[in-house]
C-alpha positions in Angstrom: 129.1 53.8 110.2 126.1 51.6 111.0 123.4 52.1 108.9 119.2 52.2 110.4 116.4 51.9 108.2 112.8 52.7 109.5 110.0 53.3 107.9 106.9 54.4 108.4 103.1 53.2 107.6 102.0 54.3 103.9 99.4 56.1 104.4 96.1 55.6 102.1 95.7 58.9 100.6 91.7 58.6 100.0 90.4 61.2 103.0 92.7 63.8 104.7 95.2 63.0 107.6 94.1 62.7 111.4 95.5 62.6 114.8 96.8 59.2 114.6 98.5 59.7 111.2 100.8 62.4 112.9 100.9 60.2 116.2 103.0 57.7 113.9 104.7 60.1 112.1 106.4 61.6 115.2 107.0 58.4 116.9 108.9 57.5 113.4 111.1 61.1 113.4 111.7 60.5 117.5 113.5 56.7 116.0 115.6 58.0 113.3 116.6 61.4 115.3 117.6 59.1 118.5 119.5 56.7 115.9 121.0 59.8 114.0 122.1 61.5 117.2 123.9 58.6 117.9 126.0 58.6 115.1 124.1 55.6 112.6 123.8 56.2 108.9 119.9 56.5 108.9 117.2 56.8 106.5 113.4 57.7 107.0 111.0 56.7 104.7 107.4 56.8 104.1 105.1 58.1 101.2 101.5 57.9 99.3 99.8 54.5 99.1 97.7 55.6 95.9 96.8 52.8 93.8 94.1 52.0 96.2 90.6 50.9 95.3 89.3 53.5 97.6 91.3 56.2 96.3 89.5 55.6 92.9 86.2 55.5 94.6 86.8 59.2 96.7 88.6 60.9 93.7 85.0 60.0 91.6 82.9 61.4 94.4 84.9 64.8 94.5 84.7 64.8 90.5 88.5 65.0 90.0 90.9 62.9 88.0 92.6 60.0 90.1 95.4 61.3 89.4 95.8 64.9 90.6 93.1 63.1 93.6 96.2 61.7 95.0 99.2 64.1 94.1 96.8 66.8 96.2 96.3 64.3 99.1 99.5 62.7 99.2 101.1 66.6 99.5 98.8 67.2 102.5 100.2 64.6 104.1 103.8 65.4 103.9 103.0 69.2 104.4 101.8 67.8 107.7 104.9 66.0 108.4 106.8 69.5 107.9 104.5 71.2 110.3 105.5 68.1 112.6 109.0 69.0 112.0 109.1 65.2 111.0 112.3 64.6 108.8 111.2 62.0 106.1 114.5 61.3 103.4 112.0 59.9 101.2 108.7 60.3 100.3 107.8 57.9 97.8 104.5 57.5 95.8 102.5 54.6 94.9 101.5 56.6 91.4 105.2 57.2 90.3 104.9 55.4 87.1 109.4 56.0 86.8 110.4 54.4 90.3 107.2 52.6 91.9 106.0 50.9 88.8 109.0 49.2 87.6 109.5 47.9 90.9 106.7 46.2 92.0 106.2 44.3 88.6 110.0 43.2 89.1 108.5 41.6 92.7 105.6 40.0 90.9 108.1 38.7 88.6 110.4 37.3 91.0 107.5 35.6 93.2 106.3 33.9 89.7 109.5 32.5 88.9 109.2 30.7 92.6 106.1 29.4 91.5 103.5 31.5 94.1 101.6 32.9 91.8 98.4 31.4 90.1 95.1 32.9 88.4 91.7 31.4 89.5 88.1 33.0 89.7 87.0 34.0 93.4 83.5 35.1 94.8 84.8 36.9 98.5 83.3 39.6 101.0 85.6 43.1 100.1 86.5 46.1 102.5 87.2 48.4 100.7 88.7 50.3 103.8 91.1 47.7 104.3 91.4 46.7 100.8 91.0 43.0 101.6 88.7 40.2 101.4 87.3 38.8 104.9 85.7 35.3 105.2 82.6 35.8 107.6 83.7 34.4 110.5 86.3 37.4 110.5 83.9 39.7 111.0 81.9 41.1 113.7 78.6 40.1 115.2 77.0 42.8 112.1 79.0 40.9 109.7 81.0 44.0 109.6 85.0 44.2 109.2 86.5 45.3 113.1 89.0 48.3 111.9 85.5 50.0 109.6 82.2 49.3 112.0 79.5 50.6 110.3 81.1 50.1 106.6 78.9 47.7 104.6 81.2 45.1 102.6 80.5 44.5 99.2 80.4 41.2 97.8 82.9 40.5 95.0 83.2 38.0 92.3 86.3 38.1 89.8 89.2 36.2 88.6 92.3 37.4 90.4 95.8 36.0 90.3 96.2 34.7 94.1 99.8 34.1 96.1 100.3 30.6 97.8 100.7 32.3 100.9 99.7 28.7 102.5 103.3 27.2 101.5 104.7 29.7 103.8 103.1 29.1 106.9 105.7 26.6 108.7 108.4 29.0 107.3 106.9 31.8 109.5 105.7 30.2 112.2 109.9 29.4 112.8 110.8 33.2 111.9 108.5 34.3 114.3 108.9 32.4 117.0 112.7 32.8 117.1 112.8 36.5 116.4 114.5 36.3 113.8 111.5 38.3 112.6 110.4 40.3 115.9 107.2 41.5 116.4 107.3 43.8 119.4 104.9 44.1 121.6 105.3 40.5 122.8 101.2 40.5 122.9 100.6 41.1 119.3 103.5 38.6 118.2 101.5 36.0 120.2 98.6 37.1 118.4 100.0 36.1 115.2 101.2 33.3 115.9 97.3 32.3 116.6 97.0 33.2 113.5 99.4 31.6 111.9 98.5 28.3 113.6 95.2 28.6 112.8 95.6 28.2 109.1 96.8 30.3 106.5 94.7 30.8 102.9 96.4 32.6 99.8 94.8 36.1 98.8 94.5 37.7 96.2 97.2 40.2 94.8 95.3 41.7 91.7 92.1 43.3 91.0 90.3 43.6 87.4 91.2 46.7 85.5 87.6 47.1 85.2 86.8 47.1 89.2 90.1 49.1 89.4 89.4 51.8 86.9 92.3 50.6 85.0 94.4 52.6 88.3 97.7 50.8 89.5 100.3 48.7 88.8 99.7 46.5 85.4 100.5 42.6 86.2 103.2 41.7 84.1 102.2 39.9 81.0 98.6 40.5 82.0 97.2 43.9 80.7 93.6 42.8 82.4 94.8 43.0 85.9 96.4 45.1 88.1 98.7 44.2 91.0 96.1 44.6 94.5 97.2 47.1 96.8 98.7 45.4 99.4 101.4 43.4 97.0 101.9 46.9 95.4 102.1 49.3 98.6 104.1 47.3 101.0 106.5 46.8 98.1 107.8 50.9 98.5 109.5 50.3 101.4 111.6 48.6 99.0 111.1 50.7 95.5 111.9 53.6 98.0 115.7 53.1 98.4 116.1 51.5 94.9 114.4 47.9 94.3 114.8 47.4 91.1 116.2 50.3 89.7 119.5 51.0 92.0 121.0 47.8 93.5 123.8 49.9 94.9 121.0 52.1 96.8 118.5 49.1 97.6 121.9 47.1 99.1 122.9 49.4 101.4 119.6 50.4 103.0 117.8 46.8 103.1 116.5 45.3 105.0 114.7 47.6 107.4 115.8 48.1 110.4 112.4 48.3 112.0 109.1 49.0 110.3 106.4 51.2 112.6 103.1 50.4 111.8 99.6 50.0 113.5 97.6 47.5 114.9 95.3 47.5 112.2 97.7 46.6 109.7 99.5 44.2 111.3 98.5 41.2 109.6 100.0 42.2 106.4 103.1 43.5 107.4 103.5 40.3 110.2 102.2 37.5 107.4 102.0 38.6 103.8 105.3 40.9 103.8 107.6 38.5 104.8 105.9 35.5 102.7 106.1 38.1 99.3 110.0 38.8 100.8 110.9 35.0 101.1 109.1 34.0 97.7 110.9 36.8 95.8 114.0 35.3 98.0 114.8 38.8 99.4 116.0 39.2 102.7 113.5 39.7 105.8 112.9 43.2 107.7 114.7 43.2 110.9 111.7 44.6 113.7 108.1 45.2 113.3 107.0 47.7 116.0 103.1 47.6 116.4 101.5 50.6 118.2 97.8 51.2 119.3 95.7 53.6 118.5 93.9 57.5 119.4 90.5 57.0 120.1 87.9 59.3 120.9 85.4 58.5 123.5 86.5 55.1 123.4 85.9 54.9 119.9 88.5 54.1 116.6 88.5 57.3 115.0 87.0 57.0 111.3 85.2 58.6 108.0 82.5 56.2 109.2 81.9 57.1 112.6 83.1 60.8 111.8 85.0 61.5 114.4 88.0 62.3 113.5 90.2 64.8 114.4 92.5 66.8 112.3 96.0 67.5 113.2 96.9 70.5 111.3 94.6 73.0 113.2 96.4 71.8 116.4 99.9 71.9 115.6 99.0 75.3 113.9 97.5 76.2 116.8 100.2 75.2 119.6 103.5 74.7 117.7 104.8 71.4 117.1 106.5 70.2 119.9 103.9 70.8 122.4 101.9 67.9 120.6 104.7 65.9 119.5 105.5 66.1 124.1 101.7 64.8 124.3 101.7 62.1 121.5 105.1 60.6 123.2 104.6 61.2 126.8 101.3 60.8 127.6 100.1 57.7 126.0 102.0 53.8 125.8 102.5 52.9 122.0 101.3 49.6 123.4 97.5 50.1 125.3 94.7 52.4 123.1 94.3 56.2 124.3 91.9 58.8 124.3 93.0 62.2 122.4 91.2 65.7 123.8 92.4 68.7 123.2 91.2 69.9 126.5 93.7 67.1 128.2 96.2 68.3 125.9 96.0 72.1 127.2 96.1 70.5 130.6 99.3 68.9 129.8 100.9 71.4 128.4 100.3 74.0 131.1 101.3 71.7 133.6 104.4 69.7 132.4 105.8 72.1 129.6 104.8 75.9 130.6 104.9 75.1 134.5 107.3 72.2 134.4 110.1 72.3 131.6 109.6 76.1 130.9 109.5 77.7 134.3 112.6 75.8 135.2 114.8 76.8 132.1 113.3 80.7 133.0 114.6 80.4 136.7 117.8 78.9 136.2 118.9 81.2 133.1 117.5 84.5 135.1 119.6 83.5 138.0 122.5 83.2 135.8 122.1 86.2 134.1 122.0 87.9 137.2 124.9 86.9 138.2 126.8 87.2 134.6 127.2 83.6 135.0 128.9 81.4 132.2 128.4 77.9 131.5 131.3 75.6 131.2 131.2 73.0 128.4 127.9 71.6 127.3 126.5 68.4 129.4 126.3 65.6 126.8 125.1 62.3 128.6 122.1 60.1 127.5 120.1 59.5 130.4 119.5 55.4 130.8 116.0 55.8 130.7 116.1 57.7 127.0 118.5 54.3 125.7 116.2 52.1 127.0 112.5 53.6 126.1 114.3 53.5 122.1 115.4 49.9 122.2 111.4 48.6 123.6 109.7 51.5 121.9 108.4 53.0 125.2 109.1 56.5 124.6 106.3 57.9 127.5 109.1 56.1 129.8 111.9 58.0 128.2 110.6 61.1 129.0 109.1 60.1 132.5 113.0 59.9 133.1 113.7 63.4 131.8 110.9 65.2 133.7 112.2 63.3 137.1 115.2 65.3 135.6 113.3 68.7 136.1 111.9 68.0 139.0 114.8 66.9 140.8 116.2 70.6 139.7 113.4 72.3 140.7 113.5 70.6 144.3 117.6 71.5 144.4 116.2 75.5 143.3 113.6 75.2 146.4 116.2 73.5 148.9 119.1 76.1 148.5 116.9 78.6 147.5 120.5 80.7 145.6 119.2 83.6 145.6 120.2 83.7 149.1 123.6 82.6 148.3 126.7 84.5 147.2 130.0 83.6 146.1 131.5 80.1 145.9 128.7 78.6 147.3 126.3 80.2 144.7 128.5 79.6 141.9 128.7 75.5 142.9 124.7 75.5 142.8 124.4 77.5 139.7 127.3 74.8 137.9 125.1 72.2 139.4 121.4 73.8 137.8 122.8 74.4 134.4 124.4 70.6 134.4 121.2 69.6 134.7 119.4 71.9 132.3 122.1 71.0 129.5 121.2 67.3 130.3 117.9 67.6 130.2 118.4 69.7 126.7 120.6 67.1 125.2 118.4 64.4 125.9 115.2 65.8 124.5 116.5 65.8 121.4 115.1 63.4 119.5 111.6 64.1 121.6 111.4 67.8 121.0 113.9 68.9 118.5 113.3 72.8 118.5 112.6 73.0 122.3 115.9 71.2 122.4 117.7 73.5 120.0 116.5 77.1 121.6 117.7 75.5 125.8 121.2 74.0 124.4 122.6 77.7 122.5 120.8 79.4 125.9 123.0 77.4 128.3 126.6 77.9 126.1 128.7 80.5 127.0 127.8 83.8 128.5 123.7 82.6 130.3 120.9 84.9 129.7 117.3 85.1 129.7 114.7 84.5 126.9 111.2 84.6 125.7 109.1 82.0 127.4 110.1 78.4 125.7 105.9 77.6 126.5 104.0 80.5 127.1 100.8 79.4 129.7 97.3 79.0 127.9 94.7 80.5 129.6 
């Protein structure tokens, strides 16, 4: 059996989760359900990014100990993945001191022995948002970093231990290039290899324990320090399935099949990653899948600009799949969109209650009527479901199964069988519940428990049910 790795962003854990958190979280489940449905050995991963500067800073201003700061947040998060009905096999934190810790010292140690690692006192421009320093002409016309407008930078002078990310640069220029490392979309692969052209400059990879609260990762063999966030965190999609504690475990599931991230962070997981990856001399992730963002009014959601939007009133609210239909229809992974809840409503009355819904009712009432029973379930991936998995398009995957409903509900309005009797009516009725068990099989990995209520409806003996979308009013 083939196995599939995929992992998802770590979230920082400083401020609660919002709209874009679970937009990435269900594009990750949609992957591994798709890859699990067709019969691969997969595993799901994502987790807490804790040892974050900004973590210390927010667990300060809500007078609580860093600790229990993060084991509270981090659990929000994943109780939001459960209310997703996203199905994570493991959920690994950035604090766990047994697994996490062990691990990413045993990376610092390998990168050392190659030689990339070297201690030297720096003066920089910090976000803490991103948890990176910026050189000015990074920054926007405000002198301000572009994914935190607004955010003032603080200017930060230290002796860090820094990686020779600069002996890497022809190395990833070649990986990049060829695919062997593919950055999909083709845009934002183009995009770093700009960047990579451009010039590449080490960074740094620990902080102070005194700027760091004495939170995080200790360097090896240097109690002062502690490893920076970005060496640490990207480091559990490996301490995740083993790294340095079960080779067995860490053989079998690296590398990843395909890491989803966002735009935002795609310079670390494009650049850094795979430069920490080929120091350490471990092998390379297969895909990087970038995806754009919500925005609201045409703006980033942030703390700063407060405007976000929490997800957890909304899936409360409406029920899972309705918002996992609207995250994956309704918007390209690869071109910025606007989230409303008011265009949300819309959708859903229109596509699921009016659309999906109203065609399972009228086809199952018409069987019940006529005490029909369905012959052996319809399992056949439409083309356009394969496809919008291997480019990441998923709106296009279910564009294809919605042409699927309306091409039922025009054969429902053409031989309008409730004027038909007999052979004739049972042929149409075979024909309608064909496409309705199609239409079910394929929206599996979309819209697992819509899926799992119109599959047991259309086996065996065909009756009627409670509305699968009720209309909001």
């Amino acid at each position: 059996m083939n196995k599939f790795y995929i992992t998802n962003a770590i979230p920082y854990v400083n401020a609660a989760a919002h709209v874009g958190h679970a937009l990435e979280f269900v594009q990750s489940d949609a992957i591994a359900r798709y890859h699990r449905l067709k019969g691969e050995d997969v595993l799901l991963l994502c987790g807490g990014d804790e040892n974050a500067l900004k973590n210390v800073q927010a667990a300060e201003e809500a007078g609580v100990p860093i600790q229990e700061f993060v084991d509270r947040n981090t659990q929000a998060f994943y109780d939001l993945s459960k209310k997703l009905n996203v199905q994570f096999d493991v959920w690994q934190k950035g604090s766990d001191k047994k697994t996490h810790y062990p691990s990413s010292q045993k990376l610092w140690e390998l990168c050392d022995k190659a030689g990339d690692i070297y201690k030297k006192p720096y003066k920089g421009l910090y976000c803490v948002g991103c948890e990176v320093f910026y050189t000015k002409d990074e920054l926007n016309k405000k002198g301000e970093c572009y994914e935190h407008p607004g955010k003032k930078l603080e200017e930060v002078s230290e002796e860090n231990y820094f990686f020779k990310l600069s002996s890497y640069q022809d190395k990833l220029l070649k990986l990049i290039e060829s695919d062997e490392y593919k950055i999909i979309p083709e845009f934002r692969k183009n995009e770093m290899l700009s960047l990579i052209k451009s010039g590449l400059s080490d960074f740094s990879i620990s902080r102070t324990n005194e700027r760091a609260k004495n939170w995080g990762v200790p360097v090896p063999g240097d109690d002062s320090q502690r490893i920076y966030v970005w060496f640490d965190a990207l480091n559990i999609y490996q301490s995740g399935i083993g790294f340095g504690r079960d080779d067995e475990k860490y053989k079998k599931w690296w590398p990843a099949d395909v890491h989803v991230i966002g735009k935002g962070i795609i310079r670390f997981h494009a650049i850094y990653w795979p430069a920490i990856l080929l120091s350490a001399g471990l092998p390379l992730p297969k895909t990087l899948f970038v995806h754009e963002y919500f925005t609201v009014n045409g703006q980033k959601m942030s703390k700063t600009l407060g405007n976000i939007i929490d997800p957890t009133p909304l899936v409360e609210k409406y029920g899972a799949d309705p918002l996992r239909y609207y995250f994956l229809a309704k918007f390209s992974p690869f071109q910025d969109g606007d989230f409303s809840e008011d265009k949300f409503r819309e959708v859903y009355n229109a596509d699921l209650a009016n659309g999906l819904g109203n065609l399972v009712a009228r086809v199952a009432k018409l069987c019940e009527k006529e005490n029909f029973e369905a012959p052996d379930t319809y399992k056949v991936w439409c083309a356009d479901v394969d496809k919008s998995f291997e480019e990441f398009k998923f709106n296009e995957g279910l564009r294809g199964i919605w042409q699927l409903i309306a091409e039922a509900d025009q054969l429902i309005n053409a031989r309008e069988p409730w004027k038909l009797a007999g052979e004739e009516l049972s042929k149409v009725l075979k024909d309608l519940v064909k496409r309705v068990q199609e239409i079910g099989y394929n929206l599996r990995p979309f819209l697992p428990e819509t899926a799992e209520k119109i599959l047991p409806q259309f086996s065996g003996k065909i009756k009627s049910a409670p509305p699968l979308f009720p209309r909001l009013q």
